[in-house]
N, CA, C and O atoms as a GROMACS GRO file, in nm:
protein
  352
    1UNK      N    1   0.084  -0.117   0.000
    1UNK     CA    2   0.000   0.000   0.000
    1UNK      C    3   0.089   0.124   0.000
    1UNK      O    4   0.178   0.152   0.081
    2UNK      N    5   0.037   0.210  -0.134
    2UNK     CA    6   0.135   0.329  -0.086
    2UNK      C    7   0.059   0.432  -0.022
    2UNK      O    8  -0.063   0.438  -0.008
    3UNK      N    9   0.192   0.553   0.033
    3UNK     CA   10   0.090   0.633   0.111
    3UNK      C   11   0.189   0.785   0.121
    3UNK      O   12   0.267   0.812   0.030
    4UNK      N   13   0.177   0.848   0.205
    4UNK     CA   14   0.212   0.983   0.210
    4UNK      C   15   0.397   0.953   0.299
    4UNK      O   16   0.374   0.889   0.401
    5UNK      N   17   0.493   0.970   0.290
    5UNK     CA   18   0.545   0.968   0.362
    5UNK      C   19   0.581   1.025   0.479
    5UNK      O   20   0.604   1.145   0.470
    6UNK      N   21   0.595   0.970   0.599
    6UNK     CA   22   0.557   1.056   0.740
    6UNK      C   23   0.693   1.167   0.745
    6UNK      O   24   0.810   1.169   0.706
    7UNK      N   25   0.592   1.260   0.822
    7UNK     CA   26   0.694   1.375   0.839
    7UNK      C   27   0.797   1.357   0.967
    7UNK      O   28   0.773   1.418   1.071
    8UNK      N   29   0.871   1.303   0.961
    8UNK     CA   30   0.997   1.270   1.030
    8UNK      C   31   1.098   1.366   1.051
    8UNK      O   32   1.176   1.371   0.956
    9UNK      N   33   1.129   1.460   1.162
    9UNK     CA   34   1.241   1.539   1.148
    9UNK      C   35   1.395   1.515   1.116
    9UNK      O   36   1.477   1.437   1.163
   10UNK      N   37   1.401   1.587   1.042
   10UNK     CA   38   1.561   1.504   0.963
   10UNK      C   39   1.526   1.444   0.921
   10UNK      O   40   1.612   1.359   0.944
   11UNK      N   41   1.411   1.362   0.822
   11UNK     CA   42   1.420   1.274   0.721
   11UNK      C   43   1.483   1.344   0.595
   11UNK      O   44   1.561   1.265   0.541
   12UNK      N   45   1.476   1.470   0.526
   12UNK     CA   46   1.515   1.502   0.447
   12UNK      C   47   1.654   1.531   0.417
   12UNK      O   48   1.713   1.489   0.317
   13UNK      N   49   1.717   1.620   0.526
   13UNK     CA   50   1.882   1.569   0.522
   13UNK      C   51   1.901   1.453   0.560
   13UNK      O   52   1.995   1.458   0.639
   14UNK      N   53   1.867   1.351   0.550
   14UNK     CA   54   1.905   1.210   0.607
   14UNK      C   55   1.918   1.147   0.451
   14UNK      O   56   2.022   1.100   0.405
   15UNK      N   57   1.787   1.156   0.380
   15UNK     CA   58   1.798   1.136   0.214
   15UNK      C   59   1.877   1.227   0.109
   15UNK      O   60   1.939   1.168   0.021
   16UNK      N   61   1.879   1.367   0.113
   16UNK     CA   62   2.014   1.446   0.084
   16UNK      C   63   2.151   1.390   0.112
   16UNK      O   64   2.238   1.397   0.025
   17UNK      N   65   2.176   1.333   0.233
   17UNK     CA   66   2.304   1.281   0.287
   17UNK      C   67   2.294   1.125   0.173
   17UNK      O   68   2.394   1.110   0.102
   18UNK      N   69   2.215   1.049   0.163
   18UNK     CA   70   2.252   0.931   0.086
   18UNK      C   71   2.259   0.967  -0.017
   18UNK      O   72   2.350   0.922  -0.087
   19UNK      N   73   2.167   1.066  -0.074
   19UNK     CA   74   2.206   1.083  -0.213
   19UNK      C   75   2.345   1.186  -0.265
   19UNK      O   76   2.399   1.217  -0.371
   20UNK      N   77   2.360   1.212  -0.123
   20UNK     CA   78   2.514   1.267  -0.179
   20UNK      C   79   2.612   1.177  -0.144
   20UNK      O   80   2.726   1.216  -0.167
   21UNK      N   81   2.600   1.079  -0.099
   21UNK     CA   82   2.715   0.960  -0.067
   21UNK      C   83   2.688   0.851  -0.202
   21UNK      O   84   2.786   0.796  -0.254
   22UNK      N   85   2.558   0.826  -0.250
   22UNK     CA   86   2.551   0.778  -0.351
   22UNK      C   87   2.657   0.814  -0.463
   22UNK      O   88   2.754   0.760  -0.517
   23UNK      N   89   2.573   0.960  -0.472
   23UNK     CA   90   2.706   1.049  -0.608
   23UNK      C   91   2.835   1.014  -0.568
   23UNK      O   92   2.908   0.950  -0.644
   24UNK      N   93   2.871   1.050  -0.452
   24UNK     CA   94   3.055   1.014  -0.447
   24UNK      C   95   3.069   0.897  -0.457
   24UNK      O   96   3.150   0.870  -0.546
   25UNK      N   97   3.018   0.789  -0.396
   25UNK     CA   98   3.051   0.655  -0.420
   25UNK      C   99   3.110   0.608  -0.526
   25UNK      O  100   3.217   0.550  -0.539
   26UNK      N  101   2.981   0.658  -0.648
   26UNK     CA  102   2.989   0.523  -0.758
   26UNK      C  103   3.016   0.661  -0.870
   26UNK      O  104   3.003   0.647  -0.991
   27UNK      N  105   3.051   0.773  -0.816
   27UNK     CA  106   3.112   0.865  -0.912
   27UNK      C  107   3.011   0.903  -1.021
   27UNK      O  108   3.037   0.913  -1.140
   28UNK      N  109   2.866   0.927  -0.949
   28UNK     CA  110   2.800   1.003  -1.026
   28UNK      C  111   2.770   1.142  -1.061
   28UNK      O  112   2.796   1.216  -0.966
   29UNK      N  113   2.718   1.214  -1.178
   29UNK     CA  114   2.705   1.400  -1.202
   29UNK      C  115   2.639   1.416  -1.096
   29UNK      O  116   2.606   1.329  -1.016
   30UNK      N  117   2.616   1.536  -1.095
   30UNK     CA  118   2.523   1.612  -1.039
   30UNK      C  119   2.362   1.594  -1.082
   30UNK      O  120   2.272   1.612  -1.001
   31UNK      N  121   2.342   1.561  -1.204
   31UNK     CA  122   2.234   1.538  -1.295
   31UNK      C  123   2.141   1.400  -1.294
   31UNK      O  124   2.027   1.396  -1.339
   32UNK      N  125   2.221   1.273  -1.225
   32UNK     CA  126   2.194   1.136  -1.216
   32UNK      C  127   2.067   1.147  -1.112
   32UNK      O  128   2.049   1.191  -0.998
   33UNK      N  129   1.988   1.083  -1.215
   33UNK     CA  130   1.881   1.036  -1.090
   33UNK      C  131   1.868   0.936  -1.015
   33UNK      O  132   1.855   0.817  -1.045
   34UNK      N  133   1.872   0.989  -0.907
   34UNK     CA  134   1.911   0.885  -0.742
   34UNK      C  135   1.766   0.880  -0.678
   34UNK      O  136   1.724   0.992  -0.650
   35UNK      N  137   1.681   0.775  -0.648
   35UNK     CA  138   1.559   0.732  -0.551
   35UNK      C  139   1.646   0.676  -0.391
   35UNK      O  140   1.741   0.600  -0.372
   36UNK      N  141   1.588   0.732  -0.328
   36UNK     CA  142   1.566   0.721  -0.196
   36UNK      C  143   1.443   0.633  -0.166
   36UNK      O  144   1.336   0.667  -0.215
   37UNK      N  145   1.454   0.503  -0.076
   37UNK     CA  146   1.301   0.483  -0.058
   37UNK      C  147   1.310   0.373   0.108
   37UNK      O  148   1.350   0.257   0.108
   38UNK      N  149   1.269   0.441   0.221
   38UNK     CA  150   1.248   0.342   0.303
   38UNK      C  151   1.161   0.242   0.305
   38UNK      O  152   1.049   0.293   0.293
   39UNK      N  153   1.152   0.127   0.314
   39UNK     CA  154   1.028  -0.022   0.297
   39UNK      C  155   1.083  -0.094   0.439
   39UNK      O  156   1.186  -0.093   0.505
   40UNK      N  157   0.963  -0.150   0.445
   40UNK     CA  158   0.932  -0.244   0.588
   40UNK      C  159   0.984  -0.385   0.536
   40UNK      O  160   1.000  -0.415   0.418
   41UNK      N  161   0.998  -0.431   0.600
   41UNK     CA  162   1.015  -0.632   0.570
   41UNK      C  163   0.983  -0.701   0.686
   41UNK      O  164   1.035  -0.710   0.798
   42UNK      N  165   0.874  -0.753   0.625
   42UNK     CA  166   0.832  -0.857   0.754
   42UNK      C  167   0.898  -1.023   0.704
   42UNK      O  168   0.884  -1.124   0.772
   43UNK      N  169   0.943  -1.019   0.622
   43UNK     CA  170   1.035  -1.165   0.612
   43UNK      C  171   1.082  -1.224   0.736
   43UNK      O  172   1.101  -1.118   0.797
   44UNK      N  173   1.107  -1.293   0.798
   44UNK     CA  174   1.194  -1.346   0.864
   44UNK      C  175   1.380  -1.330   0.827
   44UNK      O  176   1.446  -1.352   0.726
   45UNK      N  177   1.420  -1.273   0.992
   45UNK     CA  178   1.557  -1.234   0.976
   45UNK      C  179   1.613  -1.104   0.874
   45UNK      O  180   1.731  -1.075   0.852
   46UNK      N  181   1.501  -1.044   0.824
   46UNK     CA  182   1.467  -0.944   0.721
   46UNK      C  183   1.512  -0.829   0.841
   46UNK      O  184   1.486  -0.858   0.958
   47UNK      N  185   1.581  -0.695   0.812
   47UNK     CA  186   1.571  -0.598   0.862
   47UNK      C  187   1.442  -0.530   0.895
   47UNK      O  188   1.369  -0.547   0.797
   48UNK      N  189   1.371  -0.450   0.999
   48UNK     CA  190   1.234  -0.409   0.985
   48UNK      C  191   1.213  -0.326   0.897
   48UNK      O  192   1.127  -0.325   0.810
   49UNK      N  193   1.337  -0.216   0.932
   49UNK     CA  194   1.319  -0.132   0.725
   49UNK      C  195   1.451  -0.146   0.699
   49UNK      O  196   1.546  -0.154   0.776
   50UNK      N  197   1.445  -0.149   0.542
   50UNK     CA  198   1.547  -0.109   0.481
   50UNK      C  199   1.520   0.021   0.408
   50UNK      O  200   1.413   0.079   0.392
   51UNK      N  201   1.669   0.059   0.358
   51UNK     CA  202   1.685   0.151   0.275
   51UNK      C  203   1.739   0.168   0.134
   51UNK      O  204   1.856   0.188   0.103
   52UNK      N  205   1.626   0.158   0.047
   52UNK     CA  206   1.646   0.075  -0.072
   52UNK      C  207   1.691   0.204  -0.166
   52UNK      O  208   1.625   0.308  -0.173
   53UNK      N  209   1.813   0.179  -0.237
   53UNK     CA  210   1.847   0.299  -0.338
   53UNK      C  211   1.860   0.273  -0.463
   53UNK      O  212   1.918   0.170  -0.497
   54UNK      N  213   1.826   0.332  -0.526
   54UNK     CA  214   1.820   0.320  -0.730
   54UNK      C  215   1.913   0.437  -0.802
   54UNK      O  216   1.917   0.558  -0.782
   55UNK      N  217   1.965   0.376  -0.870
   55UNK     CA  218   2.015   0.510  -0.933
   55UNK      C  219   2.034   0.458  -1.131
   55UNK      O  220   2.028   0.338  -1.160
   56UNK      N  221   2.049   0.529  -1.206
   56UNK     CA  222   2.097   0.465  -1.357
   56UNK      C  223   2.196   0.530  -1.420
   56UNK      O  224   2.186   0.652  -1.405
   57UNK      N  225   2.278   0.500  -1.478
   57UNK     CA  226   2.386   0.431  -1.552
   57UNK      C  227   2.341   0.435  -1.701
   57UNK      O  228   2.295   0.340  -1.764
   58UNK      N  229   2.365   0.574  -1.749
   58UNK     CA  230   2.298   0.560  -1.944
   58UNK      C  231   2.149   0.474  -1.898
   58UNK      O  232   2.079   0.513  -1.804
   59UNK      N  233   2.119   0.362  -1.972
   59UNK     CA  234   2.009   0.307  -1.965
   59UNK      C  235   2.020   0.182  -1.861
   59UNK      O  236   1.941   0.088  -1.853
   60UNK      N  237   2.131   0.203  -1.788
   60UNK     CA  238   2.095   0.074  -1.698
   60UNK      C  239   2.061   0.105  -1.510
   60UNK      O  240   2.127   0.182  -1.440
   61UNK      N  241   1.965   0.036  -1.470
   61UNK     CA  242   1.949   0.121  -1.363
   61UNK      C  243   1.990  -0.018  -1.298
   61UNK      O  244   1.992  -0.129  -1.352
   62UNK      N  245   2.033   0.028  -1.127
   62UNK     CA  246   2.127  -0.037  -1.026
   62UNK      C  247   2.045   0.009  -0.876
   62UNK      O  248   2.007   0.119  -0.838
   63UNK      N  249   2.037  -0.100  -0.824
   63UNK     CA  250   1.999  -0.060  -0.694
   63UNK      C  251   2.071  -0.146  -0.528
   63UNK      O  252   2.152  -0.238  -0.534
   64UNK      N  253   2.031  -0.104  -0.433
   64UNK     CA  254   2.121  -0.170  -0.353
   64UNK      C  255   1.999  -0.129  -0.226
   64UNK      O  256   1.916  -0.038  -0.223
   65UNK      N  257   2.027  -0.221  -0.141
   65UNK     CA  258   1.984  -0.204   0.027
   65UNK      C  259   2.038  -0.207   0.111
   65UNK      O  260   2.106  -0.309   0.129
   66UNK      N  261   2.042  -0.107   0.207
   66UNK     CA  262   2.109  -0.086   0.352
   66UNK      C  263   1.998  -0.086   0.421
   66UNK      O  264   1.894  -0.028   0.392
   67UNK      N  265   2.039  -0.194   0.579
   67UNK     CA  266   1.946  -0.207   0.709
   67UNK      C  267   1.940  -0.097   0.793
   67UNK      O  268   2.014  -0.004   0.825
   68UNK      N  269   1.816  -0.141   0.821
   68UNK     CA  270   1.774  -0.008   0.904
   68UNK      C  271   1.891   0.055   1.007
   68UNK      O  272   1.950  -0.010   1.093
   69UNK      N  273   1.922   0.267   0.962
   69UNK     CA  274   1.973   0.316   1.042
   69UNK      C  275   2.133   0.327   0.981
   69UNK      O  276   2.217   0.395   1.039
   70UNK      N  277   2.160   0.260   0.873
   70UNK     CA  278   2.267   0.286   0.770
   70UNK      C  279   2.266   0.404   0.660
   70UNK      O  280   2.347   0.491   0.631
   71UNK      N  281   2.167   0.377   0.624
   71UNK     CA  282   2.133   0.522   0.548
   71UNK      C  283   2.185   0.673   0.612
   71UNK      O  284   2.252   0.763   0.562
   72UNK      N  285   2.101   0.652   0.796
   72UNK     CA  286   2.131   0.749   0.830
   72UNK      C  287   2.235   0.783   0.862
   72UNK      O  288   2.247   0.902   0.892
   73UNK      N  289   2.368   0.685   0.871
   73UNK     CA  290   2.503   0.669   0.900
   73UNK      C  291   2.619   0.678   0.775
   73UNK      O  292   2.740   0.657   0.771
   74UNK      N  293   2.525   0.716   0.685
   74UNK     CA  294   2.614   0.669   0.550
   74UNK      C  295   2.722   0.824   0.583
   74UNK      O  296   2.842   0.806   0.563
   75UNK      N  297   2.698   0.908   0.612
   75UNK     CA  298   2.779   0.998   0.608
   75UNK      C  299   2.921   0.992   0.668
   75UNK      O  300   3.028   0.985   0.608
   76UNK      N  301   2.898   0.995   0.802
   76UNK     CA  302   3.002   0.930   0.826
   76UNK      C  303   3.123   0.780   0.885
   76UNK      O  304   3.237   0.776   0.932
   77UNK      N  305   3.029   0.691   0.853
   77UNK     CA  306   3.087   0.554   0.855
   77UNK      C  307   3.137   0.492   0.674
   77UNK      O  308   3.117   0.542   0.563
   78UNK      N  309   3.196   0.387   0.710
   78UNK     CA  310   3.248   0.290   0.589
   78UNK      C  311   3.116   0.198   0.543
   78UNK      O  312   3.091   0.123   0.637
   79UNK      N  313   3.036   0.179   0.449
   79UNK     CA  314   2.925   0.117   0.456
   79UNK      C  315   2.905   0.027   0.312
   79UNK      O  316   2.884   0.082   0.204
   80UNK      N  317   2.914  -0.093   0.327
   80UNK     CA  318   2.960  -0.208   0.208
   80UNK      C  319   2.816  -0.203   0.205
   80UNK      O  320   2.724  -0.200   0.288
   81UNK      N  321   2.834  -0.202   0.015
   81UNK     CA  322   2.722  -0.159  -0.080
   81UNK      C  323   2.770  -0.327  -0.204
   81UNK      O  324   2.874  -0.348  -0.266
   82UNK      N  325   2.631  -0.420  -0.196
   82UNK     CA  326   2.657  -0.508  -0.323
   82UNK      C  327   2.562  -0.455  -0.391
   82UNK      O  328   2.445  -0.454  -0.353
   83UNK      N  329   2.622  -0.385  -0.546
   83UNK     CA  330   2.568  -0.310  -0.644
   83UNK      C  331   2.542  -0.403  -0.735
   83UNK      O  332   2.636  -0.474  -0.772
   84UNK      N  333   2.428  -0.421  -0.782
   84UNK     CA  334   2.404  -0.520  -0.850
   84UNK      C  335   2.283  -0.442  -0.963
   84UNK      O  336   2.202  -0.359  -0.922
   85UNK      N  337   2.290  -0.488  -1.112
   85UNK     CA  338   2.211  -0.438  -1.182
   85UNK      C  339   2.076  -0.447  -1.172
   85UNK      O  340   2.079  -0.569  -1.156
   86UNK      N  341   1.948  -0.419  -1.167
   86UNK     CA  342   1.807  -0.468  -1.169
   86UNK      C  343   1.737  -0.463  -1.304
   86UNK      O  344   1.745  -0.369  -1.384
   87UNK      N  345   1.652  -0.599  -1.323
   87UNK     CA  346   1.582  -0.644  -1.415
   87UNK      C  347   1.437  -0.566  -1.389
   87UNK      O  348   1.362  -0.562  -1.291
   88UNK      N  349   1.429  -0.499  -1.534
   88UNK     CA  350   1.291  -0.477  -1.528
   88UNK      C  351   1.202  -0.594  -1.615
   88UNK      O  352   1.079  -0.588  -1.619
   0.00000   0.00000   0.00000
């Protein structure tokens, strides 16, 4: 179900901060479009949220997940990213 996302203080520099660790990371412009998106997982052994990021590459888009509370750490910690292409 989608819905409004809650107004969380500091959620927005918290997503500014990944999407500017995104850009430096993987050495993207200024121009690259980067998604931000927190999701729940009720899986088993599943993080409760993750923090799921998209970004593309000419025509290929790439995404990755960090467990809850990494996102908000991406700034200043070391934070192992498996970048892997996604199938549409």
């Amino acid at each position: 179900m989608l819905g409004l996302a809650k107004k969380i203080p500091g959620r927005l520099q918290a997503v500014e901060r990944m999407e500017e660790w995104t850009r430096e990371r993987f050495g993207l412009p200024k121009e690259a479009a980067i998604s931000v998106a927190e999701v729940a997982c009720t899986l088993p052994g599943c993080a409760p949220i993750e923090t799921v990021v998209m970004f593309w590459i000419a025509e290929q888009r790439y995404q990755f997940k960090l467990a809850e509370g990494r996102a908000r750490g991406a700034r200043g910690g070391r934070v192992g990213v498996l970048l892997r292409p996604s199938h549409r």
